[in-house]
BAFI-3210 file (N, C-alpha, C; in Angstrom, 3 decimals, decimal comma, padded with zeros to 6 digits):
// residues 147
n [1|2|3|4|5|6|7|8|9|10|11|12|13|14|15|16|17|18|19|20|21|22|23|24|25|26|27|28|29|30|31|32|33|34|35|36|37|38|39|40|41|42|43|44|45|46|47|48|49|50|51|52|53|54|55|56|57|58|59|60|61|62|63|64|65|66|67|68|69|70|71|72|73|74|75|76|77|78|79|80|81|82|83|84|85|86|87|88|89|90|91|92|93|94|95|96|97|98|99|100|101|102|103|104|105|106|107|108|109|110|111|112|113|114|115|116|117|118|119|120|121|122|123|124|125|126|127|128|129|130|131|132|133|134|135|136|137|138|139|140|141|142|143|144|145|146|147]
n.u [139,578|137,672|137,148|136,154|133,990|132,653|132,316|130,609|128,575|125,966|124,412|124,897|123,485|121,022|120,902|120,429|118,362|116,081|116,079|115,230|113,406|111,401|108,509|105,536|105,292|106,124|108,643|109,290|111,601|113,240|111,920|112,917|115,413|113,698|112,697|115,483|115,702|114,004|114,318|116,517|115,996|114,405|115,364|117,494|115,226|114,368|116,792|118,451|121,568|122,435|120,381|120,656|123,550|123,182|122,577|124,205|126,512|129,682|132,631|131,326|130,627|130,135|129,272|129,820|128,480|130,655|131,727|133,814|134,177|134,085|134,689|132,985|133,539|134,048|132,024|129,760|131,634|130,980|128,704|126,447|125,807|123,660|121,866|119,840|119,302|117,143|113,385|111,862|111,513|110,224|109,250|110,082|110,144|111,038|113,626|114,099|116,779|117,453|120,713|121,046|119,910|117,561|116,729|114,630|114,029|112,315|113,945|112,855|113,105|114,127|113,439|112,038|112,537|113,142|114,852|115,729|116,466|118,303|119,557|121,369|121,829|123,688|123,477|124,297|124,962|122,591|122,887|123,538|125,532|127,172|126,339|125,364|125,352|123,629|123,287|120,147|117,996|117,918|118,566|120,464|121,503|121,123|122,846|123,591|123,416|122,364|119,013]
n.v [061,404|059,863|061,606|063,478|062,323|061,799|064,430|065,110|063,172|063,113|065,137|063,472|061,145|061,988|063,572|060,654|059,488|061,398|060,423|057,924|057,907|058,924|058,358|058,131|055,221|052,233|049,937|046,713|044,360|041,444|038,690|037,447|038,557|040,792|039,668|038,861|040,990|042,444|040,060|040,990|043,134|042,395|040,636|042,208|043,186|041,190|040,808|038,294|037,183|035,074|034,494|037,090|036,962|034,443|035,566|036,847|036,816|035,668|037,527|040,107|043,239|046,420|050,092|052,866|056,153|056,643|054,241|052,754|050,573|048,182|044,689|041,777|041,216|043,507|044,307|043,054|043,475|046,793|047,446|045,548|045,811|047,999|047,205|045,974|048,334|048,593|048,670|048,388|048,813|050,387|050,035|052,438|053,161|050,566|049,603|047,420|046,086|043,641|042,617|044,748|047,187|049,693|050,961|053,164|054,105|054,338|053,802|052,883|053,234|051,666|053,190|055,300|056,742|058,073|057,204|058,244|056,440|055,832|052,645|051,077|047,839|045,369|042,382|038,912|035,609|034,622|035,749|038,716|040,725|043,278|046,586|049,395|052,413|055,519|058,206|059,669|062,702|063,722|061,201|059,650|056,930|054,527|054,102|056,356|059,292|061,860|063,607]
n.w [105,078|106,838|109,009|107,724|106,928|109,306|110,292|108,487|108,085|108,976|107,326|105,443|105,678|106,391|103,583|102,200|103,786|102,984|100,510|100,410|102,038|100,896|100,963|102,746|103,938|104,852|102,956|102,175|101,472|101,022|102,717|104,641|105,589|106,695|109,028|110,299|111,328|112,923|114,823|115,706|117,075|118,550|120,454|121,709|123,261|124,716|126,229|125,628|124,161|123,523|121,272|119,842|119,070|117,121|115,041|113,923|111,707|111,135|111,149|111,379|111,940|113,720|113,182|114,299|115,566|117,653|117,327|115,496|112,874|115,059|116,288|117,213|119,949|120,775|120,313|121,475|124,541|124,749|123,818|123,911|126,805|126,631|126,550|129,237|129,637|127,716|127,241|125,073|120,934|119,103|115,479|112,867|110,101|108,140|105,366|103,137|100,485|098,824|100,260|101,790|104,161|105,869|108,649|110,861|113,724|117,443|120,032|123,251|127,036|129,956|131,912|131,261|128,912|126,038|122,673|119,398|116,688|113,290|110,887|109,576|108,001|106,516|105,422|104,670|104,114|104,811|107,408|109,416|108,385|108,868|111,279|110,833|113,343|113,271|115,252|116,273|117,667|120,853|123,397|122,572|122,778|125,223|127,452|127,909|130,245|130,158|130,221]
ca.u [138,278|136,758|136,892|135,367|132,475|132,163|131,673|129,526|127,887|124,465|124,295|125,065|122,924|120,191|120,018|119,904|116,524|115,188|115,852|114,929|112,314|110,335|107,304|105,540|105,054|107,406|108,703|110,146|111,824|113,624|111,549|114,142|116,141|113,048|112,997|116,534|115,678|112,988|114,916|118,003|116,015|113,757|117,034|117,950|114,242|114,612|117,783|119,060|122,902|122,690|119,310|121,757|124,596|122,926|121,871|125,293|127,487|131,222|132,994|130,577|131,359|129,719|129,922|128,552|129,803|131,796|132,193|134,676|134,488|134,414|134,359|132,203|134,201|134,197|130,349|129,443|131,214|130,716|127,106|125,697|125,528|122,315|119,907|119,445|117,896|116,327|112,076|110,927|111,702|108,983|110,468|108,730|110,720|112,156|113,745|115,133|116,246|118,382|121,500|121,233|118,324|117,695|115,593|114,430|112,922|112,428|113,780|112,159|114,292|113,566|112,991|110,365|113,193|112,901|115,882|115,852|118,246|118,659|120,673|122,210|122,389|124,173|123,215|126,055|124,418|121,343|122,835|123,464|127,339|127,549|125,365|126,241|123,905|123,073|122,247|119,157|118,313|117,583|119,660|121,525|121,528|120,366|123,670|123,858|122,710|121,657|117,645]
ca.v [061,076|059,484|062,779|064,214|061,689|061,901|065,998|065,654|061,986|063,253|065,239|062,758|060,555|062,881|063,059|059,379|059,201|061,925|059,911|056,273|057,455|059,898|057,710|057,724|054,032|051,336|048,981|045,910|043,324|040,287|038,713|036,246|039,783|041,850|038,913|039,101|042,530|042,189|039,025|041,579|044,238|041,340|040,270|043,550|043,356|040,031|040,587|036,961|037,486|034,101|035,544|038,129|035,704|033,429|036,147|037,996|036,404|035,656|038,811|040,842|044,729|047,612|051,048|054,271|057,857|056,323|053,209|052,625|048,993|047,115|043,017|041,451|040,751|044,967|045,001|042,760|044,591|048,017|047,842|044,900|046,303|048,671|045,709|046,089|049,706|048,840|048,389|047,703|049,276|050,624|050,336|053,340|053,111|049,418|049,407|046,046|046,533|042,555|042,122|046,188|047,717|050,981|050,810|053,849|053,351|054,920|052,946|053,044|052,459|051,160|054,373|055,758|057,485|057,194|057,884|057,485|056,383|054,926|051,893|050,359|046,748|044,853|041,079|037,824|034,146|035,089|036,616|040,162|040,816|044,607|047,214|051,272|053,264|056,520|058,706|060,761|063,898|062,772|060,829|059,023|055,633|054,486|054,699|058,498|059,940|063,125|063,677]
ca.w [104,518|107,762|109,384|106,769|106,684|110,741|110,472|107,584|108,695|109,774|106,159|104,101|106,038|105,744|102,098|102,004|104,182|102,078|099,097|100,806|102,950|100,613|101,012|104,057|103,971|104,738|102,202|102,331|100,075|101,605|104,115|105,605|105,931|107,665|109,772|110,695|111,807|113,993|115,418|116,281|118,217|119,991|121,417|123,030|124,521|126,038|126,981|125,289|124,176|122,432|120,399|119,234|118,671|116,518|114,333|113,462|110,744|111,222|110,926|112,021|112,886|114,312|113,824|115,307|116,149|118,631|117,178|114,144|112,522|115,874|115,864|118,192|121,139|121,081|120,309|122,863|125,815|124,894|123,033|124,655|127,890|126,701|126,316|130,466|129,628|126,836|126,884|123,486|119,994|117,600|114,091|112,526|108,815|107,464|103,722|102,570|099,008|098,909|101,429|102,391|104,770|106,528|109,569|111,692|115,310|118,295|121,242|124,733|127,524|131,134|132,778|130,098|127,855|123,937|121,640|117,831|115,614|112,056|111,133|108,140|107,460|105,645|105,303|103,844|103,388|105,457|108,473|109,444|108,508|109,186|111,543|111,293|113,775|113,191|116,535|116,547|118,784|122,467|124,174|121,839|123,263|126,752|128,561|127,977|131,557|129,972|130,453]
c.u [137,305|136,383|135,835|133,712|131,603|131,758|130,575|128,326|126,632|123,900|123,944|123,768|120,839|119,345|119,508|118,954|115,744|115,118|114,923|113,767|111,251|108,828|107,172|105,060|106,038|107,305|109,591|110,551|112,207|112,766|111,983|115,293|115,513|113,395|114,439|116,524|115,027|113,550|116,436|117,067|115,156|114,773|117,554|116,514|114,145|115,697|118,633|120,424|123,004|121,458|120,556|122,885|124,684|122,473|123,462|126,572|129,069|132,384|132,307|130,827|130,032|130,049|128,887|129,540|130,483|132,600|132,896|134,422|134,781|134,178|133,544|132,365|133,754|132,615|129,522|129,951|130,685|129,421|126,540|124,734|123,857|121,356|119,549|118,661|117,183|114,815|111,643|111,929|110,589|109,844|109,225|109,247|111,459|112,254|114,738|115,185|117,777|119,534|121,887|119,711|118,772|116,409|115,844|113,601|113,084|112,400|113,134|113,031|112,906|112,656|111,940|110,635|113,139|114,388|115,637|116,446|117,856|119,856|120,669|122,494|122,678|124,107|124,470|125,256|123,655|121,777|123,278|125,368|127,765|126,185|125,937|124,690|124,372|122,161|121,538|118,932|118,057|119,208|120,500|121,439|121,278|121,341|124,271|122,944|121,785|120,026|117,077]
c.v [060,660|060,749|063,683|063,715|062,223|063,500|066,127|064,749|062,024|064,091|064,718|061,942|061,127|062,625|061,828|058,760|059,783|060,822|058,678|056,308|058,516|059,947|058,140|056,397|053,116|050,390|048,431|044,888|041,808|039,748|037,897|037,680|040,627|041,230|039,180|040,153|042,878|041,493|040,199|042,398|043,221|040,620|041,136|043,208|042,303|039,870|039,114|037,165|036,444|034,405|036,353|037,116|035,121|034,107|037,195|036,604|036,087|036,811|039,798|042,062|045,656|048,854|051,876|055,631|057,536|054,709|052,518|051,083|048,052|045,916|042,786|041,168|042,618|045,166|044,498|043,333|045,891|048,339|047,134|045,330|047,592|048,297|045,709|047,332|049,936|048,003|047,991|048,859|049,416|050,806|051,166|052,916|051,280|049,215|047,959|046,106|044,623|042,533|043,741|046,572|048,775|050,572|052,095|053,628|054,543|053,784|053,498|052,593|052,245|051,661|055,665|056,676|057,464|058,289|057,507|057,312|055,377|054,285|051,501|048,892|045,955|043,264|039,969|036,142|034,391|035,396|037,897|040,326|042,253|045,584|048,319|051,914|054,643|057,257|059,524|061,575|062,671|062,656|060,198|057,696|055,929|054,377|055,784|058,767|061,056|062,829|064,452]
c.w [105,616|108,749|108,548|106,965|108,018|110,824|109,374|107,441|108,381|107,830|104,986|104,467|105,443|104,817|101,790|102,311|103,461|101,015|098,838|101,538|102,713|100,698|102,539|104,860|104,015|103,988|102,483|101,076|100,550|102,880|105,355|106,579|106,954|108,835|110,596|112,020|113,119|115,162|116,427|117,302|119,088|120,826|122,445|123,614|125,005|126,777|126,730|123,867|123,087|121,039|119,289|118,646|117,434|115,169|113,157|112,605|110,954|110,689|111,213|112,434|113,117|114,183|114,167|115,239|116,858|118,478|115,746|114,066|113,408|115,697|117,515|119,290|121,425|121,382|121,510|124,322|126,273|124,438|124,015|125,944|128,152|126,782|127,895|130,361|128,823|127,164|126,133|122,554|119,578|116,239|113,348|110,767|108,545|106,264|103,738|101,139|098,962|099,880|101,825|102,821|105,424|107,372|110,621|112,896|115,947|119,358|122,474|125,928|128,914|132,143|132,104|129,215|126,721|123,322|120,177|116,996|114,362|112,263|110,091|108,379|106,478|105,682|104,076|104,279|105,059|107,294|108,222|109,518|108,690|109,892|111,589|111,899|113,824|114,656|116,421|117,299|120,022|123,238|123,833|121,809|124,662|127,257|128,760|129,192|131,258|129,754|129,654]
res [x|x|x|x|x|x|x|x|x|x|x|x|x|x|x|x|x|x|x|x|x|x|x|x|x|x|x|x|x|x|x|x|x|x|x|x|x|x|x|x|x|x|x|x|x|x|x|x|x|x|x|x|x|x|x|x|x|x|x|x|x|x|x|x|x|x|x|x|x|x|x|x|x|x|x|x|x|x|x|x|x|x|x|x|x|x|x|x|x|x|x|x|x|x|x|x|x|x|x|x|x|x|x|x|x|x|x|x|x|x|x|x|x|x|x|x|x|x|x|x|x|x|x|x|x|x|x|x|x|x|x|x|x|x|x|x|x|x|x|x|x|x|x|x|x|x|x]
***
C-alpha cells in the first residue's frame, strides 16, 4: 500500500489541491494554527533550531519522498540542515480547516534558487504534531545540487 501511495503520491496529491485549492484565494480558519505556520517557516529563515523546537509537539514526525514517519532526532539531522540555504519562503496557498492545513510556497534559497512544495499539517493541543512535504518541480529542496 505505501508503494502504491509513493508511485501514485503526486496524483493523489494533485486531486486534493484541485479540490482544496479551487479558489484562487487563500483561506484560513484557526488563527493560533496559521500562526504556528508562519512561526515554523520563520525559523528555517532565521536559522533558530530552538524557534523550531518550541513549535513541534511531542511525538512529532516528518515525512517526505524520502522521508517515511521520521521522529525528530531524524528530522533535525537530516532536514534541519536546509535552514543554512534557505532565504525566505513566500506562502502562496494556506488552508486551515481545525487541527489539519495545507500550505503551498515557493522557497528561496541562499544562492537565488526557488523550489516549491506543498505541505500537510497536522496540529495536537496547539502545536504542530505531524508535517508531510510534498516536492514540487525544481529542485526539490535546497540540498539537491541540481540547477
Amino acid at each position: 500500500m505505501l508503494n502504491k501511495f509513493k508511485n501514485n503520491g503526486a496524483g493523489y496529491l494533485l486531486a486534493i489541491m484541485l479540490i482544496l485549492f479551487g479558489s484562487s484565494c487563500t483561506r484560513t480558519g484557526n488563527s493560533a494554527n496559521v500562526k504556528l505556520i508562519k512561526d515554523y517557516y520563520a525559523a528555517y529563515e532565521k536559522k533558530d533550531w530552538n524557534m523550531l523546537n518550541s513549535l513541534l509537539a511531542d511525538g512529532f514526525v516528518f515525512n517526505s519522498p524520502n522521508d517515511d514517519h521520521i521522529d525528530l532526532k531524524t528530522y533535525k539531522e537530516r532536514c534541519w540542515p536546509n535552514a543554512v540555504n534557505i532565504r525566505r519562503f513566500d506562502i502562496d496557498k494556506l488552508i486551515v480547516d481545525g487541527d489539519d492545513a495545507f500550505v503551498t510556497y515557493n522557497g528561496w534559497t541562499t544562492d537565488g534558487r526557488v523550489f516549491r512544495n506543498t505541505e500537510y499539517f497536522r496540529f495536537k493541543d496547539g502545536k504542530i504534531k505531524e508535517n508531510a512535504c510534498y516536492f514540487g518541480p525544481g529542485i526539490s529542496f535546497p540540498n539537491n545540487t541540481a540547477k
